[in-house]
KEKE-3310 file (N, C-alpha, C; in steps of 0.2 Angstrom, whole numbers, plus 5000, padded with zeros to 4 digits):
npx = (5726:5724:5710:5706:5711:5724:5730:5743:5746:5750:5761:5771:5781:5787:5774:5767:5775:5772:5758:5758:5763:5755:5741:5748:5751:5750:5752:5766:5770:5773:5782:5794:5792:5789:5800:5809:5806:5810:5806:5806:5800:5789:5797:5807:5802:5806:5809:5805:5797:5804:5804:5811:5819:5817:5832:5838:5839:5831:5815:5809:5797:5788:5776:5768:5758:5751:5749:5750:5749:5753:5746:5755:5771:5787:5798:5791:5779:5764:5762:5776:5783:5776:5780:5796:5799:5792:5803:5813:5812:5812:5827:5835:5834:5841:5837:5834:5823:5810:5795:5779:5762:5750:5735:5723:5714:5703:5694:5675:5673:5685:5698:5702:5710:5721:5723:5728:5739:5745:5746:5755:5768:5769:5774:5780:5793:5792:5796:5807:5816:5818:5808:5795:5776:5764:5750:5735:5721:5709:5698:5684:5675:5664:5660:5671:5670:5685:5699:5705:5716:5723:5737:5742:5756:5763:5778:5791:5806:5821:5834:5847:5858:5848:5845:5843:5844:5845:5860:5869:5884:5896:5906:5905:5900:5892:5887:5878:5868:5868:5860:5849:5830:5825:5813:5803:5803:5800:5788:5781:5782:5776:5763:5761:5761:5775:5788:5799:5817:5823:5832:5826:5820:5811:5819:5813:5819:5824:5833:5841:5856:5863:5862:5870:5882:5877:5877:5890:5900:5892:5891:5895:5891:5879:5865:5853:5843:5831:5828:5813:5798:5799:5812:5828:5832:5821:5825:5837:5836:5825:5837:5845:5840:5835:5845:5850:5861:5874:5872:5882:5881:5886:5884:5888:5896:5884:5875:5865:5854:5854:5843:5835:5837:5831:5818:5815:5817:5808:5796:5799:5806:5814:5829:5833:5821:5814:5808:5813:5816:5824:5837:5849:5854:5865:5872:5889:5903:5918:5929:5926:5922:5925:5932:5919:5914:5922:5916:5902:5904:5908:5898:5887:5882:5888:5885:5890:5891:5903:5894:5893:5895:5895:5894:5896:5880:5865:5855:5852:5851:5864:5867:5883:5887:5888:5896:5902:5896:5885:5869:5855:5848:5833:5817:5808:5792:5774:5761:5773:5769:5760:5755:5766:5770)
npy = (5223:5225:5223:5228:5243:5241:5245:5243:5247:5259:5261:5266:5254:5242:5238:5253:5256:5249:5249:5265:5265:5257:5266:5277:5273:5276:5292:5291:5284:5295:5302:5300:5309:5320:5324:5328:5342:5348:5343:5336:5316:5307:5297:5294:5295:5301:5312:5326:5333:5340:5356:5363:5379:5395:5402:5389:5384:5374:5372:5366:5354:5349:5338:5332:5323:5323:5313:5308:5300:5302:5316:5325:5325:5316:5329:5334:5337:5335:5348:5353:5343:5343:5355:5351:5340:5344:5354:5347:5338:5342:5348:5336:5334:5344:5356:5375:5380:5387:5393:5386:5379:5374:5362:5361:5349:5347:5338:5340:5346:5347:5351:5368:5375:5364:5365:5378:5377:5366:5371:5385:5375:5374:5384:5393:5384:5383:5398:5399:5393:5402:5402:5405:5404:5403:5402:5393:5379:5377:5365:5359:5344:5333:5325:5310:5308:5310:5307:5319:5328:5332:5337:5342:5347:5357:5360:5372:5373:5381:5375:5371:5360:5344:5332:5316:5304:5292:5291:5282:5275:5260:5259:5270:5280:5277:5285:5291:5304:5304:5295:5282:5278:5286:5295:5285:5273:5283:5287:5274:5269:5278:5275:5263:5262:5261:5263:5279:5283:5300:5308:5300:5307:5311:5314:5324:5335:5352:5349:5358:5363:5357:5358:5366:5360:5349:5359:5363:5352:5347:5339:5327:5323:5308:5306:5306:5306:5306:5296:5290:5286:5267:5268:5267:5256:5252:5265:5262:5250:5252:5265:5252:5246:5255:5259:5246:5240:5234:5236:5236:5238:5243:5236:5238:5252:5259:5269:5268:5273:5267:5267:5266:5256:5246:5248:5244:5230:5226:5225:5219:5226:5230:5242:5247:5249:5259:5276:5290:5309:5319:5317:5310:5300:5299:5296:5295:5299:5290:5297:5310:5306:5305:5320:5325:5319:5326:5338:5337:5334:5345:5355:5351:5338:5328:5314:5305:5296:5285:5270:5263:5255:5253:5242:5234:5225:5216:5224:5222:5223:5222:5217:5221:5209:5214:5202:5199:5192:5191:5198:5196:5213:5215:5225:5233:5227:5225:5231:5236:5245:5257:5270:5284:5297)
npz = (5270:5289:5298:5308:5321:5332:5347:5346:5336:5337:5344:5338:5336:5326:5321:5319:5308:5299:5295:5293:5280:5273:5275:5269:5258:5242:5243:5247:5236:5225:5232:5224:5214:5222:5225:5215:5216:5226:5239:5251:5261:5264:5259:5265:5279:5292:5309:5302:5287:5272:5263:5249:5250:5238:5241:5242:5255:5266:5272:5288:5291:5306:5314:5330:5340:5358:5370:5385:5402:5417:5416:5425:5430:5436:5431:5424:5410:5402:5394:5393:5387:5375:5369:5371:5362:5348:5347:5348:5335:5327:5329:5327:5313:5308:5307:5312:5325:5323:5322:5332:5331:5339:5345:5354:5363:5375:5387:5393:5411:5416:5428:5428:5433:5430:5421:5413:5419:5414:5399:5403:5405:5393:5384:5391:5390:5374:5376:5383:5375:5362:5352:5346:5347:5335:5333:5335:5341:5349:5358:5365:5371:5375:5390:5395:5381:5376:5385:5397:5393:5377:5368:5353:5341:5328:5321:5312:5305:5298:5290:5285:5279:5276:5289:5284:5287:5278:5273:5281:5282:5278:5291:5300:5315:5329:5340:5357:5365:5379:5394:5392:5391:5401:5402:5397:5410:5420:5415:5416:5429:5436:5430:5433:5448:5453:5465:5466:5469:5474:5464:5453:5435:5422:5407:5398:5390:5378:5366:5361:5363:5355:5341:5337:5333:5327:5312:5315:5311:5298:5282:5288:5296:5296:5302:5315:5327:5338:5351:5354:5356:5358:5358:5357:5352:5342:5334:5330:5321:5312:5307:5301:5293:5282:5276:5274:5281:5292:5311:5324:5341:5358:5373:5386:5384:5381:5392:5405:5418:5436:5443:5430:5427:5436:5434:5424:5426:5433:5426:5418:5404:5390:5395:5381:5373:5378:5379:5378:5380:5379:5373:5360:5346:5335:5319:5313:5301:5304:5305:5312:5324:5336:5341:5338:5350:5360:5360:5362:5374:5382:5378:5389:5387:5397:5395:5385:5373:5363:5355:5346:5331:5312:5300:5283:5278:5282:5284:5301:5317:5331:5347:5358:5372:5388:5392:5382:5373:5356:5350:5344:5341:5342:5334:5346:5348:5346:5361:5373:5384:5393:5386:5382:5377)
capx = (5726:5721:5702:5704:5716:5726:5735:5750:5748:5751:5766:5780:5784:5786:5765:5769:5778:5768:5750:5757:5765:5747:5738:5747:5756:5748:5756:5772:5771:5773:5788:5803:5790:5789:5807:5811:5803:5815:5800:5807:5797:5787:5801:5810:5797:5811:5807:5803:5799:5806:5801:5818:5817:5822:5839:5842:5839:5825:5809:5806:5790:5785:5767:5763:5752:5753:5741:5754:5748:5749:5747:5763:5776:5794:5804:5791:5772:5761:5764:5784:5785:5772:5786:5803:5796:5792:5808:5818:5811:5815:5835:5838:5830:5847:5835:5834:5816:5807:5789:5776:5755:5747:5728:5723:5707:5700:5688:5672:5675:5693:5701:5704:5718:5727:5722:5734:5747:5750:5747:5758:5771:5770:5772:5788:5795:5793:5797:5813:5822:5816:5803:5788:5768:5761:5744:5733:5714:5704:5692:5681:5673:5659:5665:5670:5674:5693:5704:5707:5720:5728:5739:5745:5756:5766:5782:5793:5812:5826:5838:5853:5859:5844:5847:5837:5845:5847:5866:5875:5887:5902:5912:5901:5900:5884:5884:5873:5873:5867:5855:5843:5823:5823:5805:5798:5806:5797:5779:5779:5782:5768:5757:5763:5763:5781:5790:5805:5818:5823:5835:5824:5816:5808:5822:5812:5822:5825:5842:5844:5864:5865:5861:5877:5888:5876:5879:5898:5902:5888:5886:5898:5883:5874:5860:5852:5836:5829:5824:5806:5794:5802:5819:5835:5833:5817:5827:5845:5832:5824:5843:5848:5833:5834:5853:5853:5869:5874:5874:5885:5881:5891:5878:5892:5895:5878:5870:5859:5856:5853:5832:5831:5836:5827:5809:5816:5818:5802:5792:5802:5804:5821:5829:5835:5815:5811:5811:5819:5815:5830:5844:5849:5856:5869:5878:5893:5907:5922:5934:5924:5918:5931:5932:5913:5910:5921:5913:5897:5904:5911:5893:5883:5883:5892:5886:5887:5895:5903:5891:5894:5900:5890:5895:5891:5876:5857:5849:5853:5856:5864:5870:5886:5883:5893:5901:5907:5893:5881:5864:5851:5843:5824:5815:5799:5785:5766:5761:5774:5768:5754:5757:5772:5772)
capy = (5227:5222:5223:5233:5245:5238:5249:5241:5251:5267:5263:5268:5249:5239:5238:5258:5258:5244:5254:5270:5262:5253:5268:5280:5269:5283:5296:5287:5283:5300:5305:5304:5315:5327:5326:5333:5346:5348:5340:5326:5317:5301:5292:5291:5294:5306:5316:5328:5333:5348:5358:5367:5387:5397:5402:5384:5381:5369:5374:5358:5354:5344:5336:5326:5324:5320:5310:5306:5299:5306:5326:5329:5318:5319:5330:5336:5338:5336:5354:5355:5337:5345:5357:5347:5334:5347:5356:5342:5332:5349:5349:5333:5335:5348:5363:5378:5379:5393:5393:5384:5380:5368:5361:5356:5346:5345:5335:5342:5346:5347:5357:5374:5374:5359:5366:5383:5376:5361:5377:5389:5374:5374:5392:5393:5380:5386:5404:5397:5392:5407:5396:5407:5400:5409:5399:5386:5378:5375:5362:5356:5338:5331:5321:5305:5307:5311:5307:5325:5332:5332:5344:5342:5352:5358:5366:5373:5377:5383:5368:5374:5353:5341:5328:5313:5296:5289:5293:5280:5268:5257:5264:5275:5279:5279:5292:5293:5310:5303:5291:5283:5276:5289:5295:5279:5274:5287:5286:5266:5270:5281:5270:5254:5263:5260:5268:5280:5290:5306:5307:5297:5310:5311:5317:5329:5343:5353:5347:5367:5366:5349:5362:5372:5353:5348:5365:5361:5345:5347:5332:5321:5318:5306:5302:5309:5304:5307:5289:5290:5277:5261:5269:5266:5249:5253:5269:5257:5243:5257:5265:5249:5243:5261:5259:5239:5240:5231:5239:5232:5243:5238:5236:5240:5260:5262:5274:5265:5274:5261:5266:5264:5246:5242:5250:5238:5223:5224:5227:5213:5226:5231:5247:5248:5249:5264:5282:5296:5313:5325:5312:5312:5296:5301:5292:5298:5297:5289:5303:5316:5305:5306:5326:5326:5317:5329:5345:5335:5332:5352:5357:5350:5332:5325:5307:5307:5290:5281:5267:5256:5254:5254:5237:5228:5219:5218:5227:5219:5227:5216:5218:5214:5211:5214:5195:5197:5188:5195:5195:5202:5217:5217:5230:5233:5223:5225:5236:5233:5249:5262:5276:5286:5301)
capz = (5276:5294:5301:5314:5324:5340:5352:5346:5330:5337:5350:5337:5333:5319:5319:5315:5303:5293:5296:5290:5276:5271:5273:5264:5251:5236:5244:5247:5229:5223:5234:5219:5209:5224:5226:5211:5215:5232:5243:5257:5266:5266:5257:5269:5285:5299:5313:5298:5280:5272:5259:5248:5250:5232:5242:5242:5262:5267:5277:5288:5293:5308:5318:5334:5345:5365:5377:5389:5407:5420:5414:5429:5431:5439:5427:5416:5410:5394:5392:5391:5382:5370:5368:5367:5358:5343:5345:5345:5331:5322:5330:5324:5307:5305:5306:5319:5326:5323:5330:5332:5332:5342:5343:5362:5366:5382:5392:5399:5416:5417:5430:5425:5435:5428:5410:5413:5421:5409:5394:5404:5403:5386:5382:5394:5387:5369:5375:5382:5367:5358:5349:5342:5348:5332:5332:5339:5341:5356:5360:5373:5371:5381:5394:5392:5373:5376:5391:5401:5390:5372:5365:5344:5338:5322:5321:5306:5306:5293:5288:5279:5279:5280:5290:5283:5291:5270:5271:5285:5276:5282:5294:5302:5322:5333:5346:5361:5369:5384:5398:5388:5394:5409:5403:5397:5415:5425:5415:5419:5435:5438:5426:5438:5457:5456:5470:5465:5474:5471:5455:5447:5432:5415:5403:5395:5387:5374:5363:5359:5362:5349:5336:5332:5331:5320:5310:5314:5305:5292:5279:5292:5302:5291:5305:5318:5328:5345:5352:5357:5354:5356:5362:5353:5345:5335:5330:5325:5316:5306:5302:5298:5288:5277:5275:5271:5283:5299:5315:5331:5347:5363:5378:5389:5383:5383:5397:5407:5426:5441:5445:5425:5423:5440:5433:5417:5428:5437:5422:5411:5398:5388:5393:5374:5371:5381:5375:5381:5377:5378:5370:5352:5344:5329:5315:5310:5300:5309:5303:5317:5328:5343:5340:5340:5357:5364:5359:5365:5382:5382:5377:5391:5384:5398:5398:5380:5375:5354:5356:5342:5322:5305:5296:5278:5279:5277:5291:5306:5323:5335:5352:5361:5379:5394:5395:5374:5365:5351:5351:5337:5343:5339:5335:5350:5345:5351:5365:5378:5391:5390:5381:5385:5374)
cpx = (5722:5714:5702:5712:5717:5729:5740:5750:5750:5755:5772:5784:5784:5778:5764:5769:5773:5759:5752:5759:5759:5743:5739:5753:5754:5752:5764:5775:5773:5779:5795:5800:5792:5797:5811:5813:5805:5808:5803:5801:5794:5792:5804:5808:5803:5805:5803:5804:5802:5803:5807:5815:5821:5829:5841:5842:5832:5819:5809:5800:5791:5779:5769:5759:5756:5748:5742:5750:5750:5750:5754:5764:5783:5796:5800:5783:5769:5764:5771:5785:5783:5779:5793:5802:5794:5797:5812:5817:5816:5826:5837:5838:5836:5843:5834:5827:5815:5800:5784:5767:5755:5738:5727:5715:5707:5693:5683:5673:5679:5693:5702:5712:5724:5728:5730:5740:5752:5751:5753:5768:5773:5773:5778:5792:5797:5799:5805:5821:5820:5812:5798:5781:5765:5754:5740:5723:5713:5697:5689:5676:5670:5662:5664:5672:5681:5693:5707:5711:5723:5731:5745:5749:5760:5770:5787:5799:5814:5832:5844:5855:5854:5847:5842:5839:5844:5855:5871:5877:5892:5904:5910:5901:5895:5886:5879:5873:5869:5862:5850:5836:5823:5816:5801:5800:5798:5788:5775:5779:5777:5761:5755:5761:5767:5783:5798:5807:5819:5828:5831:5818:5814:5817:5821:5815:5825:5833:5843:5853:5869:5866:5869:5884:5886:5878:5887:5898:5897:5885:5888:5893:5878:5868:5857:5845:5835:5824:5818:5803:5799:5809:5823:5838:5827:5822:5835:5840:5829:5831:5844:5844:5835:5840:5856:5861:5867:5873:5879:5883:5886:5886:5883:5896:5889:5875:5864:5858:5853:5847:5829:5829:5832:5821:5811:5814:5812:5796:5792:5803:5813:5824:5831:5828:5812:5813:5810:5817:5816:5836:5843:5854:5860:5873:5882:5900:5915:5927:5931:5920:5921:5931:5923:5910:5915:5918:5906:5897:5905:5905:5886:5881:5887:5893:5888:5894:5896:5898:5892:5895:5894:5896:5892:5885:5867:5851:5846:5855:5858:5869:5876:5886:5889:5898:5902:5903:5889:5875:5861:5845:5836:5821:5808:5794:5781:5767:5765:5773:5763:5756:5761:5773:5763)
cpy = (5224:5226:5229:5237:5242:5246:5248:5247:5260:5269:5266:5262:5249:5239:5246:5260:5256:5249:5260:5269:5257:5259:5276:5279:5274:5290:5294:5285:5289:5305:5305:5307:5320:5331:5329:5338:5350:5348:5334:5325:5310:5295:5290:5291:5296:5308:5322:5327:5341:5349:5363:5376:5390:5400:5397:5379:5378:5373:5368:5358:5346:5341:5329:5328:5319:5319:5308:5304:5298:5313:5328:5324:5321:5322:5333:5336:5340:5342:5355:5347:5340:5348:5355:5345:5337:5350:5351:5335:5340:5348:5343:5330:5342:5355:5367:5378:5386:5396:5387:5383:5374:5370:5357:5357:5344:5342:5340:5341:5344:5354:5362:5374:5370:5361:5369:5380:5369:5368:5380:5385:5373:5379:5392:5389:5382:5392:5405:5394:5395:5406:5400:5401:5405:5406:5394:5387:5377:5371:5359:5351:5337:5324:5315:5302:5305:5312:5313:5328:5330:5339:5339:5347:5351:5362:5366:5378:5378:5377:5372:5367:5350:5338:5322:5306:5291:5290:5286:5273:5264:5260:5268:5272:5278:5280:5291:5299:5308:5297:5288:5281:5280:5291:5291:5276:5276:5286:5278:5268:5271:5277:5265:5256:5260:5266:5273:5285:5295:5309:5305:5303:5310:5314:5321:5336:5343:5351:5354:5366:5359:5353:5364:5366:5351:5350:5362:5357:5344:5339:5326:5318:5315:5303:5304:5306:5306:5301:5290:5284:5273:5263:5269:5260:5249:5259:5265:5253:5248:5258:5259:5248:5247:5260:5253:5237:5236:5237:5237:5239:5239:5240:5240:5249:5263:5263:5272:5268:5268:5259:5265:5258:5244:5244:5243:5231:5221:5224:5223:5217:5227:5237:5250:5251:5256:5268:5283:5302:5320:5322:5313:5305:5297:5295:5295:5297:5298:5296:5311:5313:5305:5316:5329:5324:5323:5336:5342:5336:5340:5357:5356:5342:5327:5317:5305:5299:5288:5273:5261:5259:5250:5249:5237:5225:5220:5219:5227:5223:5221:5220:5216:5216:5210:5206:5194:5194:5192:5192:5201:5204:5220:5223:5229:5230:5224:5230:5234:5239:5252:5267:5283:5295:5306)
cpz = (5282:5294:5302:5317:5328:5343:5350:5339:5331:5343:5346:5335:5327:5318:5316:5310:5298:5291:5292:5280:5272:5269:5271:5258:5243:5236:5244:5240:5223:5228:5229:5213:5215:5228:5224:5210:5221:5237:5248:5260:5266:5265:5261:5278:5292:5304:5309:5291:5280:5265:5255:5246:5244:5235:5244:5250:5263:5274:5280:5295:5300:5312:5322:5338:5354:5369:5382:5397:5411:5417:5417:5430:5433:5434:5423:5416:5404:5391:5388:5388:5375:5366:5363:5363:5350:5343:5343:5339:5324:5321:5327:5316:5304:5305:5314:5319:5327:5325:5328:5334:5335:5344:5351:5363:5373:5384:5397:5406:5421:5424:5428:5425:5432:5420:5410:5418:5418:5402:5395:5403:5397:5383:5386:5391:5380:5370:5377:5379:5363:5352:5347:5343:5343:5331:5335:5339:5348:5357:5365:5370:5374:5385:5393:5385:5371:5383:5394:5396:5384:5369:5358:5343:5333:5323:5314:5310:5299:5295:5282:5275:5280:5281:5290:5285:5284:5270:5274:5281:5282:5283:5300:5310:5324:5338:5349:5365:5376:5388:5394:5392:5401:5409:5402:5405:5420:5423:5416:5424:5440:5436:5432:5445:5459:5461:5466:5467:5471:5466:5450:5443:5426:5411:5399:5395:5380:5371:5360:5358:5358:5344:5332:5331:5327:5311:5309:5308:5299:5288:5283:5295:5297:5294:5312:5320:5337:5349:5355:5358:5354:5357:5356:5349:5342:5332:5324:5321:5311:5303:5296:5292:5281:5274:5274:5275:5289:5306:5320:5337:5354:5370:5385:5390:5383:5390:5400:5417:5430:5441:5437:5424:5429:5438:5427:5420:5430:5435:5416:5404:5398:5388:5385:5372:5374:5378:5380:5375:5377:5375:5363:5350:5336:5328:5311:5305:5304:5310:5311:5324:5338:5345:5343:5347:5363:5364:5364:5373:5382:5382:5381:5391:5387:5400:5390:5378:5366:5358:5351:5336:5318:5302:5288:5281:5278:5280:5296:5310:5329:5340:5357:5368:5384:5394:5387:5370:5362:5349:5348:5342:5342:5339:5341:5348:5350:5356:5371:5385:5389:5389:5386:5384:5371)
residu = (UNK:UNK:UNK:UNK:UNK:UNK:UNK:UNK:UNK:UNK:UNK:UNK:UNK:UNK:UNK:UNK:UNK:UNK:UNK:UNK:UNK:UNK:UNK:UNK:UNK:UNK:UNK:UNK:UNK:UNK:UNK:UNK:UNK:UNK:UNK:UNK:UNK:UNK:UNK:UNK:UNK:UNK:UNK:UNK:UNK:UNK:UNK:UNK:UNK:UNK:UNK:UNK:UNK:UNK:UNK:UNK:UNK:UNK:UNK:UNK:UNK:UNK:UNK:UNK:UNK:UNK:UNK:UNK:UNK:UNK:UNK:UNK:UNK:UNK:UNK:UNK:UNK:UNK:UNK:UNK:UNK:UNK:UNK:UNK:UNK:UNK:UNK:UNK:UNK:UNK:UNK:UNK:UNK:UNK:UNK:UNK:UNK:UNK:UNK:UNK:UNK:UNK:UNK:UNK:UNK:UNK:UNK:UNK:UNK:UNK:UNK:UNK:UNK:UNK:UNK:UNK:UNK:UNK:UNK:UNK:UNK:UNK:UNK:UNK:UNK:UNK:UNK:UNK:UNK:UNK:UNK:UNK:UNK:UNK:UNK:UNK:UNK:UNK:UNK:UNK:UNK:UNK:UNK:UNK:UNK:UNK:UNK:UNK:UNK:UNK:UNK:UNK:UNK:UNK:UNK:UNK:UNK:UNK:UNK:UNK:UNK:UNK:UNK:UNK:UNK:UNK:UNK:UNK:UNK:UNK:UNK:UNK:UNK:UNK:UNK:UNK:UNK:UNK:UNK:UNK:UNK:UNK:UNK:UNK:UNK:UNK:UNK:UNK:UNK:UNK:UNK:UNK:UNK:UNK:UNK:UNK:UNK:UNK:UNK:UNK:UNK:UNK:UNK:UNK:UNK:UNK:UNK:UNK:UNK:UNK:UNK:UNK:UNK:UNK:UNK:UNK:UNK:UNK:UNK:UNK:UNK:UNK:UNK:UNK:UNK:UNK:UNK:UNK:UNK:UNK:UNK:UNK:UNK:UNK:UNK:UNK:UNK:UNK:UNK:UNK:UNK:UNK:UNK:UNK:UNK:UNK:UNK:UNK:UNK:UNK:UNK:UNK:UNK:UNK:UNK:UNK:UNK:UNK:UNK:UNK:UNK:UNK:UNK:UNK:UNK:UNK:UNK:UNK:UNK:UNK:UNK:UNK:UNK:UNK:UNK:UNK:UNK:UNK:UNK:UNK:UNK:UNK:UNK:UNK:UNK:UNK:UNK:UNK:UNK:UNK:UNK:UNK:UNK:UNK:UNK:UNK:UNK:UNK:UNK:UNK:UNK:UNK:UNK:UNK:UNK:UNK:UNK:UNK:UNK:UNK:UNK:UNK:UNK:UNK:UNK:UNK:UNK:UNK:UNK:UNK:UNK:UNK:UNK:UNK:UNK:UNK:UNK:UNK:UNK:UNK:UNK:UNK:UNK:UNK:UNK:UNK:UNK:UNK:UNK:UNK:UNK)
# end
């Protein structure tokens, strides 16, 4: 086990995975005893764990935290990412969301003002997708301890199907329901004193109406994730890794808008690497995956694109790029922006 923490350990890369993987390898060792017992959860390390209820439906449990900078940004605001960010870890975890707690530390002598109007986005937010706030803490810190604002939370749905990202074999679709890196995009932006015009916004929103397609097609969907950290190719290099399978995406179907690849280019990073935090990234089997993009598109989904194909192979994602060649697509390594989420 390493010395010390970096930064890099806590962007959602490969350093991620490895760190939590090192330091709760005991627990982790005890998931096909608590399986048995209808327990998911570190085995396979999702947006959530679940827990199976005696009428056979799953409770599913999930926890982040958010430190995002700046508090307001085009599109969105600690508060209402607080939010999404727990609803939609739940939606694509196959269960409906049902409410939620959260734990918010503040910095001595904060604005008051910017307190309740980041809260009040949160609390709207929730109360807009019929989301339940049934609990929460409150801290004040001496200044300088913590950076202005954090807000943690926990939220728990009902899961009739998990969907746990252990299922995608050969054959299988990848789905993008839409644009990807528009909020990592927008918070380098801010972070950098890039200039951006007026289209350019965060992404943050609720996946509320992803719900009842998932529900639809049931165990066809064998994959589901909402690209965050590290975007769409940490989430495809995890799939593959878990599922020992190939991936092919086609760079040319993937959703990239104008102001995002230009924050990309002027920052040298890879939109593929950026999260997004209203998108949803599915693996499906091929049998509904034409059916499925159009209910997607019919449902508000209208950028929502078949992205690439699940191969043999041994857990490689690789890209093919606008002029036809194929090129392995890495997952994010080390810290490449300042914290997003």
């Amino acid at each position: 086990m390493k010395k010390n923490i970096t930064l890099a350990d806590g962007a959602g890369g490969p350093e991620t995975a490895q760190i939590v993987k090192e330091l709760f390898s005991k627990a982790i060792s005890m998931s096909s005893t608590w399986r048995s017992s209808g327990i998911i959860g570190l085995d396979v390390m999702d947006d959530s764990g679940f827990v199976q209820l005696p009428n056979g439906s799953y409770m599913a449990i999930t926890i982040d935290s958010f430190t995002v900078k700046p508090l307001f940004f085009k599109g969105g605001s600690i508060g209402k990412l607080a939010a999404d960010g727990t609803i939609n870890d739940l939606i694509v975890s196959g269960a409906r969301p049902l409410a939620i707690v959260d734990a918010i530390v503040v910095e001595e002598g904060m604005d008051m003002d910017l307190v309740k109007r980041a809260v009040d986005d949160f609390i709207d937010e929730a109360i807009g997708q019929n989301v339940a706030i049934v609990g929460g803490d409150f801290k004040v810190m001496p200044k300088g301890q913590v950076e202005g604002l954090v807000i943690a939370t926990a939220g728990i749905g009902i899961a009739k199907l998990p969907i746990t990202d252990e299922r995608i074999s050969h054959g299988d679709k990848i789905i993008l329901t839409g644009g990807i890196g528009e909020h990592g995009a927008v918070i380098a932006a801010h972070q950098f004193g890039l200039e951006l015009g007026g289209s350019a916004m965060s992404d943050s929103s609720p996946l509320t109406p992803l719900l009842p397609l998932l529900e639809k097609y049931g165990d066809l969907v064998h994959a589901a994730r909402d690209p965050t950290r590290g975007g769409i190719a940490m989430a495809l290099n995890e799939w593959a890794e878990v599922n020992g399978v190939r991936i092919i995406v086609n760079e040319q179907m993937i959703p990239v808008k104008d102001w995002v690849r230009g924050v990309s280019e002027v920052l040298g990073v890879d939109p593929l690497a950026l999260a997004s935090e209203g998108r949803a990234i599915l693996a499906v089997d091929s049998s509904i995956s034409e059916k499925l993009l159009k209910d997607l598109k019919d449902n508000g989904f209208t950028e929502a694109q078949i992205i690439g194909d699940v191969e043999k192979g041994n857990g490689e994602v690789l890209l093919r790029t606008r002029i036809g060649g194929l090129r392995v697509l890495e997952p994010p390594a080390g810290l490449m922006l300042p914290r997003i989420c």
